[in-house]
N, C-alpha and C positions, 0 to 999 in steps of 0.2 A: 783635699781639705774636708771634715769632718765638722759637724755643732753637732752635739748630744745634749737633748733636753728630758727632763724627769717627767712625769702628770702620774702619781698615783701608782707606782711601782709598773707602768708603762712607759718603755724606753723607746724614742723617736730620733733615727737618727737621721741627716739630710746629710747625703755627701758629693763629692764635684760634677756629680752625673745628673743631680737633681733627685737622686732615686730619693722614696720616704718608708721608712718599714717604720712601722710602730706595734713590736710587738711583744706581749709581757715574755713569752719565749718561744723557743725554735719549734715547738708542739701547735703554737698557734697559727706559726707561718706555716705550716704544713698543711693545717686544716682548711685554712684559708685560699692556699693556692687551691685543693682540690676541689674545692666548692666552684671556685670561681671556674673551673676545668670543666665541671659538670653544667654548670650552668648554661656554659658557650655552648657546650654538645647537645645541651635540649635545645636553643635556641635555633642553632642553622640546620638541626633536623626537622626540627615543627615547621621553619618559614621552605625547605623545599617538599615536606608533604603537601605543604598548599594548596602549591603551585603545580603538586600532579593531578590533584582534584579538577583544578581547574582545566589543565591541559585534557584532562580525559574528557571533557564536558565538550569543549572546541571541538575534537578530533572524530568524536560522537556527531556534530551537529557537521561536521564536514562531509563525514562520511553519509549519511543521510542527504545531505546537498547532491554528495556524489551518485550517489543509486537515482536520485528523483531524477537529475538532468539524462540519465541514461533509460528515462522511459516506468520507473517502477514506483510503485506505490508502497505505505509504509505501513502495515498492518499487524495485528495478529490474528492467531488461529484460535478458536475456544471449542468445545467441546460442548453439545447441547445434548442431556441423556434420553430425552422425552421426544423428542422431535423427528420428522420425516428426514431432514440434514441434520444429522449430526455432526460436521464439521465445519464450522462457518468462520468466514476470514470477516473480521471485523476493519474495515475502513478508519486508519487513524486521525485523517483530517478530518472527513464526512461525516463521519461513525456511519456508513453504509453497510449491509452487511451480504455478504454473498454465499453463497455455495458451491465449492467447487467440486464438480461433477467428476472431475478426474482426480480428486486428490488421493484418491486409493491407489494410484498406477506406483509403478515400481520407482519413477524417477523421484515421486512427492510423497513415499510412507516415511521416509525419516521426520518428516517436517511434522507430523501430526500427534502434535505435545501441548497439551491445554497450554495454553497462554502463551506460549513461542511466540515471542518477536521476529516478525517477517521483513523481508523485502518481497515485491509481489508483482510479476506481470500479467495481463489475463486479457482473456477475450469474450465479452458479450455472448452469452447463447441465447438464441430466440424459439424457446419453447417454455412450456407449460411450469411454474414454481410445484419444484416437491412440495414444500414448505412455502407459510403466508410471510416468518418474517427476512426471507434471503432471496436474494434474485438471483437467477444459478449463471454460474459462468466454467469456462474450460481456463485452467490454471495454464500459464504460457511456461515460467521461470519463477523460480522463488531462490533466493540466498536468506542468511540467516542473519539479523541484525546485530 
């Protein structure tokens, strides 16, 4: 069963399914569908980009969880051009800043890139500061954040 109703050279028709197309013709149900096609496809692409922002944020702050319980500190490395150390690891909790005495050796040149985000193990040295603003230490382990 069919009702066909008029409104303004706009045809409306309801049939046994409930369906309702009201359109002045088959050029506007086309446009119509595709829009509506387009719209769903921005829709559940924009709400799962979200939700990787988010997840990358968590899995960042996990992994961070995970280097501290394993003994490491979370720093970076800067580059000082004037000074007796030039390479100093900056403490990201403390803002402490050190010197590492070995970071020339062959296990730790890749690591030495102004600003590098560290992970960082180290050991206290009990001697004399190159430099007034770093306290010098012997680098144990470093990974890259």
């Amino acid at each position: 069963m069919s009702i066909g109703l008029k409104f303004n050279s706009i045809v409306c028709n309801v049939n046994s399914e409930t369906f309702v197309t009201c359109f002045s013709n088959r050029n506007q149900m086309t446009i119509c569908i595709r829009l509506l096609t387009l719209l769903a496809l921005m829709f559940f692409t924009s709400c799962d980009s979200s939700r990787k922002v988010i997840n990358d944020k968590d899995s960042s702050k996990e992994k961070d969880e995970t280097y501290v319980s394993k003994g490491f500190f979370i720093g970076t490395i800067q580059y000082i051009a004037n000074s007796k150390c030039n390479w100093v690891i900056i403490d990201e909790k403390t803002s402490m800043k050190f010197d590492p005495m070995n970071i020339g050796d062959a296990d730790f040149k890749t690591f030495m890139i102004h600003d590098n985000d560290i992970y960082f193990k180290y050991r206290p040295l009990r001697r004399m500061n190159r430099c007034n603003e770093a306290q010098p230490i012997e680098v144990v382990d470093i990974q890259n954040r």
